[in-house]
Every structure is written in C-alpha cells, then in structure tokens.
C-alpha positions in Angstrom: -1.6 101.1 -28.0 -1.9 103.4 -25.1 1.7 102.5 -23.1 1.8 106.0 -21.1 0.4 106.3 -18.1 1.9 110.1 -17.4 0.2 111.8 -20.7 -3.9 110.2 -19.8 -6.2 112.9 -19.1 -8.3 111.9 -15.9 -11.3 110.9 -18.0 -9.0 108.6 -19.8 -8.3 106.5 -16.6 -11.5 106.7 -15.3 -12.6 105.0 -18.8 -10.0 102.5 -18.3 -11.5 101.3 -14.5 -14.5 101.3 -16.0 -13.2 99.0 -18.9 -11.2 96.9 -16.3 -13.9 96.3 -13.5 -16.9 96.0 -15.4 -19.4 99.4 -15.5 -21.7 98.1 -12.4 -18.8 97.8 -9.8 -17.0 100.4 -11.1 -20.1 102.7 -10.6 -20.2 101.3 -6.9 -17.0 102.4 -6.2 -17.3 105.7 -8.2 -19.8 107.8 -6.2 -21.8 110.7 -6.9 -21.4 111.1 -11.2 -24.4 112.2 -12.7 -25.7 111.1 -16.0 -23.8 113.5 -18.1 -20.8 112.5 -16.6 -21.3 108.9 -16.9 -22.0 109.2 -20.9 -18.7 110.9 -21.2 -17.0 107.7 -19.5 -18.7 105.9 -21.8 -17.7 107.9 -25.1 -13.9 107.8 -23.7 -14.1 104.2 -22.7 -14.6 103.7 -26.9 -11.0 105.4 -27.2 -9.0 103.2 -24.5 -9.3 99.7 -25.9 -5.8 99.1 -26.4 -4.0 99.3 -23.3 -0.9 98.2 -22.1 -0.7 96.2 -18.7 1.5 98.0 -17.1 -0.9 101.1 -17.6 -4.1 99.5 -16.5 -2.1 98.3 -13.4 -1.3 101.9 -12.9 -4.5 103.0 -12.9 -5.7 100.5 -10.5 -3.3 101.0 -8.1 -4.1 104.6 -8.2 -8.0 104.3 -7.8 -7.0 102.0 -4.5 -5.4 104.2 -3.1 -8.2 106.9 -4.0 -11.6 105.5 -4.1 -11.0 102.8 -1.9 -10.2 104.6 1.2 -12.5 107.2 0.2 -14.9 104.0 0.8 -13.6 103.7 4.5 -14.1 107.5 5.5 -15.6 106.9 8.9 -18.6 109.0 9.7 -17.2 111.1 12.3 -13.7 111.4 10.9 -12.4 113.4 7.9 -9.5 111.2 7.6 -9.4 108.3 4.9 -9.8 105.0 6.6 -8.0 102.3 5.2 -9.8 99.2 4.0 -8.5 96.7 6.4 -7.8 99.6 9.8 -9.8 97.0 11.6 -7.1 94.5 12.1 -5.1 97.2 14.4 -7.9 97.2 16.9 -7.2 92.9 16.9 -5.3 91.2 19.0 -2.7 88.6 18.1 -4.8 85.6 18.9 -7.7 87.2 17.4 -6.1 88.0 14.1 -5.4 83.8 14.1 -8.5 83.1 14.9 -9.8 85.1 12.4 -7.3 83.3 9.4 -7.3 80.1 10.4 -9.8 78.8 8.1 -8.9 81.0 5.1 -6.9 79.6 2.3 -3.3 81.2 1.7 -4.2 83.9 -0.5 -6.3 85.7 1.5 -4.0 85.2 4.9 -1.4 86.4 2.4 -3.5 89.4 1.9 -4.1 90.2 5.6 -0.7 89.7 6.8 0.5 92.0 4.1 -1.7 94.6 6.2 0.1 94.0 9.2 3.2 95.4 11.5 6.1 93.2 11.5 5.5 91.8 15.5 1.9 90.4 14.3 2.6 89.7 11.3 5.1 87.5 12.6 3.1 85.9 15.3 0.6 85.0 13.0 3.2 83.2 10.8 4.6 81.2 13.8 0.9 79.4 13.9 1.3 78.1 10.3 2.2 74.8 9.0 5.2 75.0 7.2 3.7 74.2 3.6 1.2 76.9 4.2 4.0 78.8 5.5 5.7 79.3 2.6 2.5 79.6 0.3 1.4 82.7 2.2 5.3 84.3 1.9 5.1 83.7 -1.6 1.7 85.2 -1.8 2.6 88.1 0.1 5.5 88.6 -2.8 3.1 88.0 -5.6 -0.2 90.8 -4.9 0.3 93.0 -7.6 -2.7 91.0 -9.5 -5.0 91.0 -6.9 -8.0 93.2 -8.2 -9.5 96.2 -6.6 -12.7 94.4 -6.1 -11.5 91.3 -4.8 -9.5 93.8 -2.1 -12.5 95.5 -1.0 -14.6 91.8 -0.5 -11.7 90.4 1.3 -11.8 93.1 4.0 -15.5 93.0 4.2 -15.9 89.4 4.7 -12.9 89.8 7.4 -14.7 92.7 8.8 -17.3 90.7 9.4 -16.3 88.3 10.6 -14.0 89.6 13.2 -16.8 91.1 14.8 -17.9 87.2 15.9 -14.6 87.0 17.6 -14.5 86.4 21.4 -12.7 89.6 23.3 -9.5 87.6 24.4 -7.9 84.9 26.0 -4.4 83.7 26.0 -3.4 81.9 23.0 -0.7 79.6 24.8 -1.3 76.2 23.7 -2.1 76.4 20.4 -4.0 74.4 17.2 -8.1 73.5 18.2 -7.7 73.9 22.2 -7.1 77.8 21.4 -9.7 78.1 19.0 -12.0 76.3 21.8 -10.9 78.8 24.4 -11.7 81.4 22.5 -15.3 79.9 21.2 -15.8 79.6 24.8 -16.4 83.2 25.5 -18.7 83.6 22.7 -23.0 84.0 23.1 -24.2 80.5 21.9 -25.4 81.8 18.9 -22.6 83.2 17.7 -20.6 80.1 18.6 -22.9 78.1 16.4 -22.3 80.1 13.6 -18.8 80.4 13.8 -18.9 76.4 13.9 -21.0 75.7 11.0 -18.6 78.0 9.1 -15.6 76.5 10.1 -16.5 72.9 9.1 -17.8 74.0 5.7 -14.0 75.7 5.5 -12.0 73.6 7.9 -13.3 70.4 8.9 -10.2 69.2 10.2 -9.5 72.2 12.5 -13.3 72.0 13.0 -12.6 68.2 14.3 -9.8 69.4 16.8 -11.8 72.0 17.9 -14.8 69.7 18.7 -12.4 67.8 21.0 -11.8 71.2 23.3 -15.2 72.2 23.2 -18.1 71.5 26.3 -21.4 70.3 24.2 -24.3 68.8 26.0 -23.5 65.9 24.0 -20.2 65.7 25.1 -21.0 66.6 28.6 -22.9 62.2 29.2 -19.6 61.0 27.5 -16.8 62.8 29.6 -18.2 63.6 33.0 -17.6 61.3 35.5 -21.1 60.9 38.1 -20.1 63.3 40.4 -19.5 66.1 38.3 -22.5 65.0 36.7 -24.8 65.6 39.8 -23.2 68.6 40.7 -24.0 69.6 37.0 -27.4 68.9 37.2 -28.2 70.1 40.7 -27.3 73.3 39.8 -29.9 73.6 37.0 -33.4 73.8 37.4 -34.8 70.2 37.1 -37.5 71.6 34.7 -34.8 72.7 32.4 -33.2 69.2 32.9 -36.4 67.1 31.8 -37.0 69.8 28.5 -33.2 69.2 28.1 -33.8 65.5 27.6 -36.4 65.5 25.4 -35.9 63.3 22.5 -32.4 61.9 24.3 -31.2 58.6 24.1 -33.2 56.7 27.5 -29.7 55.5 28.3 -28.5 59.3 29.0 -31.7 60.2 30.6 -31.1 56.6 33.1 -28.1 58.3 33.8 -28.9 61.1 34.7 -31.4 60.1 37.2 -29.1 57.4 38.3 -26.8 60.8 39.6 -29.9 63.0 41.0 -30.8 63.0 44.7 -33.8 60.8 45.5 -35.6 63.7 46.0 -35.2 65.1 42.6 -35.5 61.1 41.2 -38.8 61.4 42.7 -40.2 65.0 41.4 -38.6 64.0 37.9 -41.2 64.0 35.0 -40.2 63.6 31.5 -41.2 66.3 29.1 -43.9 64.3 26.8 -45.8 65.0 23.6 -44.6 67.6 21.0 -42.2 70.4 22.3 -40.6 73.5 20.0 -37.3 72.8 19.2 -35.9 76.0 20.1 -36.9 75.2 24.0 -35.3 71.9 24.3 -32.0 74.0 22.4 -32.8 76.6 25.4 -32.6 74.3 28.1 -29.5 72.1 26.8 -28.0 75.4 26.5 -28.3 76.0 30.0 -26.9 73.0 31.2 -24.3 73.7 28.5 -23.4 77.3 30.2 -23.7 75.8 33.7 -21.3 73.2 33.0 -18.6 76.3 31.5 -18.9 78.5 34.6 -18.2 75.1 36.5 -14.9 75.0 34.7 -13.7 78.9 35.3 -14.8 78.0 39.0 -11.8 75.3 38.6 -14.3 72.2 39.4 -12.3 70.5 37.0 -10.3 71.2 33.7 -11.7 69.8 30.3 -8.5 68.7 29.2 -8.1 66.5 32.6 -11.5 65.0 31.6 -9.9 64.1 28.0 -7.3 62.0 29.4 -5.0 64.7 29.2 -3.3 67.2 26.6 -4.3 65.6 22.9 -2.4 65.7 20.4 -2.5 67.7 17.5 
C-alpha cells in the first residue's frame, strides 16, 4: 500500500486524481496534456491501486489548491483567482439572499469562504437547527470532493448574478427577500421564483406575501389606489391585461375608472398571444411598484400590517 505522500513522483499523483475523479473530469480539470502524456497517466494509474486515504486526500487538496485556481485565472489578470472570489464583490444581504434556499452543506461551504463580519451576519439569519448544522459542516469539509467544490461555486456564481444590486436587509425572513426581488427585471424575478419554490416553498410562501403581483394587486388595493393604478396606465394595456380575467375583477375595474374611460373601454376579444397579455399585466405590475417608492402607500400597510414570520 502506497502510505507516503512525500516519496510520489508527480506522475504518481497525477495517476492517483485520475483514479480518484474519474478520467473524464479529471481531464477537464487537467488542461493542455497531449496523447503521449495522457497514456503515461494511464500506465502509472495501473501502479497506484492501493492507496492509503490519507494520501489520496493529500493529493486532492494539493490539485485544489493548483488546478482549481488555475481554473479561475481571470483573462486579464495573471494572478490565480480563487473559485468562489465572487462572494467579496457581494454584499451582506446579497450573500443571504443568495443561501437562503440552499441546504446546509452548501451554506457550510460558502460561509467557510467568508471573513469573520459576513460570515457572521449570514449566521445571525439562520434558524437555530440549521444553525448548528452549517457550524458542524463548516468543521467537517475535508471530504467534500474537488468536483463537487468547483460545481458549488458555479451554480453560486450563477446565480448571484440574478441578484438585485442592494437594499437594506432590516426586517428580515420573506419581506427582505421581496425587497430585494423588487429591484429585479421581471424576467429574472420569475426565474428566481420558480427556483425558489422548487427549493423553498415555504420561504417561497412568505415571500409571496411581500411581493406586488397583478393578482394580488384586485385582492389588496382598496378603490382608490385602484383608479389611480389604472389611470396611470394606458387603457389599451388595461383591456390586453384583462384578457382571460375573472369578469368579477374586470367589473371592478371599471367600477374604479372615470366614466370617460368606462365609456372608451373595449375588452380584448378573440385569441391573443400569451406573452402580450404577460406584457401588459407587467405593466400595471411595474406601475403599481413605482407607486410604492413614490410613498402612495406601503404594501405592508395594505397587508394589515407587519406579518408574522
């Protein structure tokens, strides 16, 4: 049994990554080896079947600290770039946004990443049972394997990049979240949603009750609100808007209009493409947001107040 690490040539622990991750990843991490090179792996990999733990666990943490951030090089920059360097450019209520919906081990991973002051503030937002999950997964990362490093801070990556700019993360749970969602393109806000129900329905539910839908909009608005909603968005967009709406909401809404508009009003008949109706509620949608940073009235006021979480 090979139970050395100090006396393995470099071919010898190339062989045992190889052996370790499989020949395909390894070769994705492994750039630029050519064929004669790669048939030599192969030939050693024959002579490093029996290998202690503790040495293959050597080995990997030495082609992390290699490879990987050889992986990271930014274009323009010489300097090895860590796999997760991202999550400095992050804000605090970013980097919580970002974990919320990730189970421990991977909010372990990320706070392992991170400077004492975020790391902490990240903490402060979990449940205590998670709580103490995450610290004892943030003691316990020596067996997390290379590959499942790099695809952690990929999907993280990525995802941060759907994250609003900022906003102050003061009151915590869903009505942050909300804040946060609030700043994002539609599209993207969609996205993020979909996700988060598939990962976190229950956060997903307390978000939904912080969150300005135009389904939401005929539930909480009260009829003044509700004209001044609607008078400030073209009445075309209005009538495409309620296309295929219940005729109780669309009573409604021309119970609020001015008789003018009552009178112009035509509903939107025959076949329309779904992705105009989706246009124009998105309009009303945005209308009804830039009513509430002009301080017409405050969502949570609308709600009956601050809801518990």
């Amino acid at each position: 049994m090979i139970s050395d690490y100090n006396k393995l040539s470099g071919l010898q622990k190339v062989a045992i990554l190889f052996s370790v991750l499989g020949e395909s990843l390894a070769l994705n991490l492994v750039n630029d080896l050519d064929k004669t090179e790669i048939r030599k792996i192969r030939a050693a990999m024959r002579g490093v079947n029996n290998v202690a733990f503790s040495v293959k666990k050597q080995v990997m943490e030495e082609f992390y600290f290699s490879f990987v951030s050889e992986k990271f090089v930014q274009e323009d920059d010489d300097e090895p770039k860590k796999p997760f360097e991202f999550l400095k450019e992050l804000t605090d209520e970013q980097l919580i946004a970002l974990v919320a919906s990730e189970d421990s081990r991977v909010v372990a991973i990320t706070l392992a990443q991170l400077e004492g002051d975020k790391r902490s503030a990240v903490l402060s937002r979990l449940d205590e049972s998670q709580k103490r999950e995450v610290l004892v997964g943030i003691g316990n990362l020596d067996d997390v394997p290379l590959e499942a490093v790099v695809q952690i801070a990929n999907k993280l990556n990525k995802k941060s990049k759907q994250l609003p700019k900022t906003v102050n993360f003061s009151r915590g749970g869903g009505k942050d979240l909300a804040d946060l969602l609030s700043d994002m393109p539609p599209e993207d806000e969609a996205i993020f949603m979909e996700n988060l129900e598939q990962e976190d329905p229950e956060l997903a539910e307390q978000v939904k009750k912080y969150r300005i839908t135009f389904e939401s909009i005929f539930e909480i608005f009260p009829d003044n609100l509700l004209r001044d909603l609607m008078n400030a968005v073209d009445l075309d967009a209005v009538s495409l808007a309620l296309k295929g709406i219940d005729q109780s909401v669309t009573d409604k809404v021309l119970g609020v209009l001015p008789k003018k508009k009552q009178a112009m009003f035509e509903a939107v008949e025959g076949a329309v493409a779904k992705r105009d109706v989706d246009e124009a509620r998105k309009k009303i949608v945005s209308a009804a947001k830039q009513m509430e940073k002009d301080g017409a009235f405050k969502l949570e006021d609308l709600l009956g107040g601050d809801t518990v979480e």
